[in-house]
C-alpha positions in Angstrom: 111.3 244.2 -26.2 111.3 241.0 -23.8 109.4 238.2 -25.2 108.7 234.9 -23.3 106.7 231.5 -23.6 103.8 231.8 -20.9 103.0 228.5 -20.0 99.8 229.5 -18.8 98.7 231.1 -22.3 100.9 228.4 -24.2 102.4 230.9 -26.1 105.3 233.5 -26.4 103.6 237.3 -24.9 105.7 240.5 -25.1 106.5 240.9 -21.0 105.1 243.9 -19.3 105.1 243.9 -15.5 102.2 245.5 -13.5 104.4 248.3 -12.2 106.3 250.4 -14.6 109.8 249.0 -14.6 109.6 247.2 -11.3 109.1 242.9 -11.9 108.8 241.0 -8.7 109.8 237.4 -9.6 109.3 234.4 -7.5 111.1 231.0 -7.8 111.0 227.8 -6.2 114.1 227.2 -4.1 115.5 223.5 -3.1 114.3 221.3 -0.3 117.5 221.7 1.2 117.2 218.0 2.6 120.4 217.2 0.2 122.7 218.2 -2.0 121.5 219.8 -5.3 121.8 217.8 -8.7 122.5 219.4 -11.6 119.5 219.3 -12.8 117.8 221.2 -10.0 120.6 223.5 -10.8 119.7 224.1 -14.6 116.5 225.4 -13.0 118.4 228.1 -11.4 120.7 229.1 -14.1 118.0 229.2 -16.1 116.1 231.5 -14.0 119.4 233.8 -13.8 119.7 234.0 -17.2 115.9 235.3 -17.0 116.8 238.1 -14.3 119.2 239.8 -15.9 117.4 240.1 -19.0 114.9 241.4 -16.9 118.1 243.7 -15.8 119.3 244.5 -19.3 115.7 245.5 -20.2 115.8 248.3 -17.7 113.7 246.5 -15.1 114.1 246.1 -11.6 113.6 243.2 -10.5 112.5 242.0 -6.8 113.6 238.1 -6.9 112.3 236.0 -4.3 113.6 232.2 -3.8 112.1 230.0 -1.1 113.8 227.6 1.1 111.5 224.2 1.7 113.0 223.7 5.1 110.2 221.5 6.4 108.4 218.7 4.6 108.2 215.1 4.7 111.7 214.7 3.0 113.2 217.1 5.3 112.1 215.3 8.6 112.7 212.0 7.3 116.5 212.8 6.4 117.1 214.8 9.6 115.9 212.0 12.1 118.3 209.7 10.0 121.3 211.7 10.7 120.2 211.9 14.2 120.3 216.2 13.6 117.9 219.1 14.4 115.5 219.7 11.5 117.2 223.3 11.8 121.1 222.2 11.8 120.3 219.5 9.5 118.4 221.7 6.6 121.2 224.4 7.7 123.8 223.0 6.6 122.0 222.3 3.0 121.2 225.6 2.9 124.7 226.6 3.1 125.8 224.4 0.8 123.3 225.4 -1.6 124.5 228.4 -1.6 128.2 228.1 -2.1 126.7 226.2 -5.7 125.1 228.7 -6.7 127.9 231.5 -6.1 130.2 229.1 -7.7 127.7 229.1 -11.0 127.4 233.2 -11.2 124.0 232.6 -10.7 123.0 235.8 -8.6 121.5 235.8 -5.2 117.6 236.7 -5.1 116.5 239.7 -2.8 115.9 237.5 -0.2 116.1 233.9 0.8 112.7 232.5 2.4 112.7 230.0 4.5 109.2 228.5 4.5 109.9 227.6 8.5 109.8 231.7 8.7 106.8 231.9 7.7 104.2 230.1 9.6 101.9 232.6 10.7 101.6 233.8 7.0 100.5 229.8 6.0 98.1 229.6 9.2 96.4 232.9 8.0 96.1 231.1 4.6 94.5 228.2 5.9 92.2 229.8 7.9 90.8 232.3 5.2 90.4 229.1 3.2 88.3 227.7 5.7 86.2 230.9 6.3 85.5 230.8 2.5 84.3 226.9 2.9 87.6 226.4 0.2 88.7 224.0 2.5 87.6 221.5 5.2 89.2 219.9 8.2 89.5 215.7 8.6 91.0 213.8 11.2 92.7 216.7 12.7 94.5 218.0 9.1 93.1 220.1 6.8 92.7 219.9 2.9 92.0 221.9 0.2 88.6 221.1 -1.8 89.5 220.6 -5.5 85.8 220.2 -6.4 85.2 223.8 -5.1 87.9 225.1 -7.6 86.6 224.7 -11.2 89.4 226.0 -13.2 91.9 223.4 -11.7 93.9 221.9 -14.5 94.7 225.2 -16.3 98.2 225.2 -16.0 99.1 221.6 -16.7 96.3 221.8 -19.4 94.3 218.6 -17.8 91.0 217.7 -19.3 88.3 217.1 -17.5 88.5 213.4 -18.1 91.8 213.1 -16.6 90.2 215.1 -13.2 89.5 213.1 -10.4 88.6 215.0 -7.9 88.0 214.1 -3.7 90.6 211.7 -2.6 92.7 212.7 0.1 96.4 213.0 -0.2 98.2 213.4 3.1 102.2 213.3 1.7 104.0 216.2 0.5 104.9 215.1 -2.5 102.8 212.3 -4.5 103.1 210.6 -7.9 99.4 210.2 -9.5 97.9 210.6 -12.6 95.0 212.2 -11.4 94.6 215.6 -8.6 93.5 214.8 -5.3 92.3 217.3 -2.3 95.8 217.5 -0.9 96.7 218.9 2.4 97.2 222.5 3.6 98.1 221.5 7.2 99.6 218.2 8.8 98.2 216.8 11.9 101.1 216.0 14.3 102.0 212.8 13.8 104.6 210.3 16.6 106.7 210.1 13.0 107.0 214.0 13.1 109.1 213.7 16.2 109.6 217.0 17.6 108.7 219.4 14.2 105.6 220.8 14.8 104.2 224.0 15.7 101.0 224.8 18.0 98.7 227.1 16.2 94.8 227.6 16.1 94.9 224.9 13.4 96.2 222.1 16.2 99.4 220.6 16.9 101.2 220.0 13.2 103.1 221.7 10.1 101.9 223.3 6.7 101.8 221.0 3.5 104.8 221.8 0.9 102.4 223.7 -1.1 101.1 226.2 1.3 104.8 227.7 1.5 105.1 229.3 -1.9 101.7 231.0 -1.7 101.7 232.1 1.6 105.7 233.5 1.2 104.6 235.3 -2.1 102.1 236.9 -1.1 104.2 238.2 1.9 106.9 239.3 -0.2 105.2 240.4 -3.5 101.6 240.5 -2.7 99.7 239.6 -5.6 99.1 238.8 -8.6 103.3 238.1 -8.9 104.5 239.3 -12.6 106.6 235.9 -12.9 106.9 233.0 -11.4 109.7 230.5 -12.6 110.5 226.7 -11.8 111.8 223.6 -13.3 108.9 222.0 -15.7 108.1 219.1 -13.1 107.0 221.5 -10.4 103.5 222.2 -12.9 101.5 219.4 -11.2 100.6 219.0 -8.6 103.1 221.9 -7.3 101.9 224.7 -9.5 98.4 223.9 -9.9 98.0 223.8 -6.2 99.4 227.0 -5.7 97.2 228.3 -8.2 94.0 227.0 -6.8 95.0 227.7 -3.1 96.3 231.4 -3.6 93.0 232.3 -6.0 90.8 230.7 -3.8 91.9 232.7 -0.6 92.5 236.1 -2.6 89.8 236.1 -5.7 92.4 237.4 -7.6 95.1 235.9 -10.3 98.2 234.6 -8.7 100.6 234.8 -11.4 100.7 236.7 -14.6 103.5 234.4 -16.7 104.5 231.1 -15.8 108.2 230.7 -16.9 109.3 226.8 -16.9 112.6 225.3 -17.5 112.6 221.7 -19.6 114.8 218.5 -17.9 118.6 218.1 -17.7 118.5 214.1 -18.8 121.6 211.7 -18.2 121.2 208.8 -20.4 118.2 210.4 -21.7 116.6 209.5 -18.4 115.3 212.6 -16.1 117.6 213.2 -13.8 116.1 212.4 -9.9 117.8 211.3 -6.8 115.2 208.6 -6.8 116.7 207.2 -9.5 120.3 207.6 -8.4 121.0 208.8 -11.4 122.7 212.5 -10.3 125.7 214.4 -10.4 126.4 217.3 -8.0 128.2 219.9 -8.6 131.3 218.6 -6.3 131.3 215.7 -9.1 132.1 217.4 -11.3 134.6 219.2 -9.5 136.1 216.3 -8.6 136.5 215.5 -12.1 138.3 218.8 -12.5 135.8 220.8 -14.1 135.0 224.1 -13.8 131.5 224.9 -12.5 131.1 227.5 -15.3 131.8 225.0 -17.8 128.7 223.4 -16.7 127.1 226.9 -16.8 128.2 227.2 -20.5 126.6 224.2 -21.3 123.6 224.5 -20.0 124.1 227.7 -22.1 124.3 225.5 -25.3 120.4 224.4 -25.0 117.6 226.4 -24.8 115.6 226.5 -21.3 112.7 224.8 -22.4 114.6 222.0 -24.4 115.6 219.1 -23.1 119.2 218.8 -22.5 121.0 215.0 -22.7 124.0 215.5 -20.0 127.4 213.6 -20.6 130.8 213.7 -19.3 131.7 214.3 -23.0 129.3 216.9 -24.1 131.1 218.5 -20.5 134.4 218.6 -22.1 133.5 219.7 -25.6 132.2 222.9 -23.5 135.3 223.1 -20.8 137.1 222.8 -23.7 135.3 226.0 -26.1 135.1 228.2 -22.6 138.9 227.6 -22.0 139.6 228.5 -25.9 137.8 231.7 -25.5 139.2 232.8 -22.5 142.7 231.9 -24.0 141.6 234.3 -26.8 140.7 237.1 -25.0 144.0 237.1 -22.9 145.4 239.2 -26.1 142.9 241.7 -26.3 142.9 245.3 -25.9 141.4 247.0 -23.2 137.6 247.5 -23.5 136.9 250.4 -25.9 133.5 251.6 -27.1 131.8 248.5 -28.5 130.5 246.5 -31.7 126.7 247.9 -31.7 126.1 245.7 -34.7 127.0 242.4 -32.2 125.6 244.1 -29.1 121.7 244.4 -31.1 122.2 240.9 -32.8 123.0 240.0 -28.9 120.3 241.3 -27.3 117.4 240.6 -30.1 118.7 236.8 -29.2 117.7 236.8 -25.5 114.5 238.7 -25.7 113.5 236.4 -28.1 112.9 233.9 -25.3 116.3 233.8 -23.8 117.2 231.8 -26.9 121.0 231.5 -25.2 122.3 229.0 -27.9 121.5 232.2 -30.9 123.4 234.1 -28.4 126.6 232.5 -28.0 126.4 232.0 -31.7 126.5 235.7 -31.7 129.5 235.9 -29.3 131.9 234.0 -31.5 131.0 235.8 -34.7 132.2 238.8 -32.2 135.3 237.3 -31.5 136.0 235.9 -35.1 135.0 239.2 -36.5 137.5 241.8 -37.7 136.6 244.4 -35.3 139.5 245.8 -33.0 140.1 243.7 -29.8 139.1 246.4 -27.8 135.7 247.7 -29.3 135.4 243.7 -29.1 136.4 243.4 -25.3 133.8 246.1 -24.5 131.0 244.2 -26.4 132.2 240.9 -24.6 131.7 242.3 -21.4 128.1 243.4 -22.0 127.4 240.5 -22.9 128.7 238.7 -20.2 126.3 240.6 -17.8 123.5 237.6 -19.2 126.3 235.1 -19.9 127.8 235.5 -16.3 131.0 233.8 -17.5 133.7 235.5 -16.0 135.2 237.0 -18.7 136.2 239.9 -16.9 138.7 237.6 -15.4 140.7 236.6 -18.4 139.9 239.9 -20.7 143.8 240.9 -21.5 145.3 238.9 -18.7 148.7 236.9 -20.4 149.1 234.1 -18.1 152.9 233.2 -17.7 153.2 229.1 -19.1 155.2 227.2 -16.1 158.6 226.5 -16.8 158.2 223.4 -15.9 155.2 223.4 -18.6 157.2 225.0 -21.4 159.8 222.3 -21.3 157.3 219.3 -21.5 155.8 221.3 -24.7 159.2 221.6 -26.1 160.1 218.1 -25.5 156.4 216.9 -27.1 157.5 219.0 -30.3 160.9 217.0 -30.5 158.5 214.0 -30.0 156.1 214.9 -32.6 159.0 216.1 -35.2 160.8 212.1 -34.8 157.0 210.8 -35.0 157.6 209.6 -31.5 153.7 209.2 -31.3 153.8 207.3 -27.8 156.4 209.8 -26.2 154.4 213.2 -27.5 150.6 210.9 -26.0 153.4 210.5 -22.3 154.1 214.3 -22.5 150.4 215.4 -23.2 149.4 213.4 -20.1 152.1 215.3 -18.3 150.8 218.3 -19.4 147.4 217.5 -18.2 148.9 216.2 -14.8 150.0 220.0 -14.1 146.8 221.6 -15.1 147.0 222.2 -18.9 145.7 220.9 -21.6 147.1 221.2 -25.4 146.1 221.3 -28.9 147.6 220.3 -31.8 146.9 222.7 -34.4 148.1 223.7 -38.1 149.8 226.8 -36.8 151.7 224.2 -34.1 150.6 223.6 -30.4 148.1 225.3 -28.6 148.4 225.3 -24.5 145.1 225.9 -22.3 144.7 226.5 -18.5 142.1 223.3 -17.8 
């Protein structure tokens, strides 16, 4: 049984979708204006982790991710670089998605594009305005807050903290208080040449038309799930709330999943603050983009998570160790059902990943045969998404080269030639390996 914290309820709810075994999930994609942090990408690992428990559960699930592709970031960034808004957010796009398929993080049914769907966000707008939801000024059109009473619900905003009837025209605005904020963009000269002409007048859709209008498309609603990063709830989430029930009469989304802050410093991370890592930082460092994975593994989604170089390492360093591990192990061979319920009783209790991978090394230090533990590792690995099918029972051959600097170390460390066996270990990293000195003797790891 699946259980998750519902942000809307404020509380963990046993997860049931509308139509037996069939979910239809909807995330919130990048603005592909740049490239992604790695604290947009917790979001998304997070949300894998979510779909193939969904998966694991026996549920089908129909993700769908959207692309922003047009907002005020988007235009602003493109006319910099002197590029199409459609090359420019292109190439974002592609590089967004080479991060994701380097972080196991599996593709949603469909990639949505919000420029795609324009006709969809017109339709929107205009049932809004049929429905008096929303009014038209200078040439754009807003949404009227005061017209929506349960506004707030989501982010749990009092009513003394609702200040209803100013007019916010940007896409994306830091204030205390809601506003009426805007459904469609009058064309402005700074627009350049992004705009479309539609019954609504020359201009393009507000940022947080898109999600409601692709939804609905895709899943029609209500939507069983809909998951994000916990700094999309307001204004993002709300408005999307109040624009969608507005237009439909119905509820938009049954369980709001949210995913806490990746921090560096114990500052949230933001471009704004130029504060951010990418993934090619880290590669550039030399580390594996599934040692990030594994670390983000280490935290529970809705904790924060303080990000360092060093906390990096320490899990480079325990994924490495396990997949040196299972390089001895048998062949898969029916399994440790013992491990495999403990497993599984960890993830549906809220995706609680850190109970998990304590789970997977009691697997591995337990005294079960390597192969009924291979089999195990493997079904976990269809939530970890570690690779571990790579490694399972694979001897990798040490370098010659390699073996000779480790045999020279050990002469090193055997005279107490402490600065000769610190040159050798920085050799040994030089070529790719790393080693540990242990009881038993030397320990080598791929890096």
């Amino acid at each position: 049984m699946l259980n998750l914290y519902n942000t809307l309820s404020h509380k963990i709810e046993k997860f049931q979708p509308l139509k037996k075994n069939a979910v239809g999930m909807y995330t919130c994609g990048p603005t592909v204006y740049n490239y992604a942090h790695i604290g947009n990408l917790r979001s998304f690992v997070f949300e894998d982790i979510l779909k193939r428990a969904l998966s694991a559960n026996g549920f089908r699930v129909k993700h769908i991710m959207n692309l922003t592709d047009v907002d005020d970031k988007t235009i602003k960034a493109s006319q910099a670089a002197k590029q199409t808004l459609k090359a420019f957010t292109a190439f974002y796009t592609h590089a967004f998605k080479k991060d994701i398929r380097k972080l196991n993080i599996l593709p949603p049914a469909k990639f949505a594009p919000a420029t795609r769907y324009i006709k969809q966000m017109m339709t929107l707008v205009q049932n809004l305005l049929k429905k008096g939801m929303a009014y038209e000024k200078n040439g754009s059109i807003y949404f009227c807050l005061a017209k929506f009473p349960n506004y707030g619900s989501l982010a749990r905003l009092s009513n003394q903290e609702l200040k209803i009837g100013a007019r916010v025209e940007a896409d994306n605005y830091d204030k205390d208080n809601p506003a009426d904020f805007v459904l469609w963009k009058k064309w402005t000269p700074k627009d350049g040449k992004v705009f479309w002409k539609t019954p609504l007048g020359k201009g393009r859709p507000g940022w947080h038309l898109e999600c409601s209008a692709i939804s609905v498309k895709e899943l029609g609603q209500p939507i069983d799930i809909h998951a994000g990063g916990v700094d999309l709830i307001f204004p993002h989430h709300e408005n999307e709330i109040a624009q969608s029930e507005a237009a439909f009469g119905k509820q938009f989304v049954r369980f709001w999943i949210h995913g806490e802050h990746l921090l560096v410093e114990n500052q949230k991370m933001a471009k704004s603050l130029n504060n951010f890592f990418t993934l090619q930082d880290l590669e550039t460092r030399d580390f594996n983009p599934l040692a990030f994975r594994y670390l983000l593994l280490t935290a529970h989604y809705r904790s924060k998570l303080n990000f360092t170089l060093e906390s990096l390492q320490g899990a480079r360093n325990a994924l490495n160790n396990l997949y040196e591990i299972i390089r001895a192990w048998d062949k898969p061979k029916i399994g440790c059902a013992e491990f495999e319920q403990k497993f599984i009783d960890a993830i549906n209790n809220d995706l609680n990943t850190p109970e998990a991978l304590a789970v997977l090394w009691n697997l591995v230090k337990s005294d079960y045969p390597t192969s009924a533990k291979a089999a195990t590792l493997l079904k976990f690995d269809k939530i970890l998404g570690l690779d571990f099918i790579k490694y399972l029972g694979k001897k990798e051959k040490i370098p010659v080269a390699v073996n000779k600097l480790l045999a020279e170390r050990v002469k090193a460390r055997q005279e107490k030639n402490w600065q000769r066996s610190d040159e050798l270990r920085k050799k040994i990293e030089e070529s790719g390996y790393s080693v540990e000195d242990t009881p038993q003797g030397q320990k080598i790891l791929k890096s």
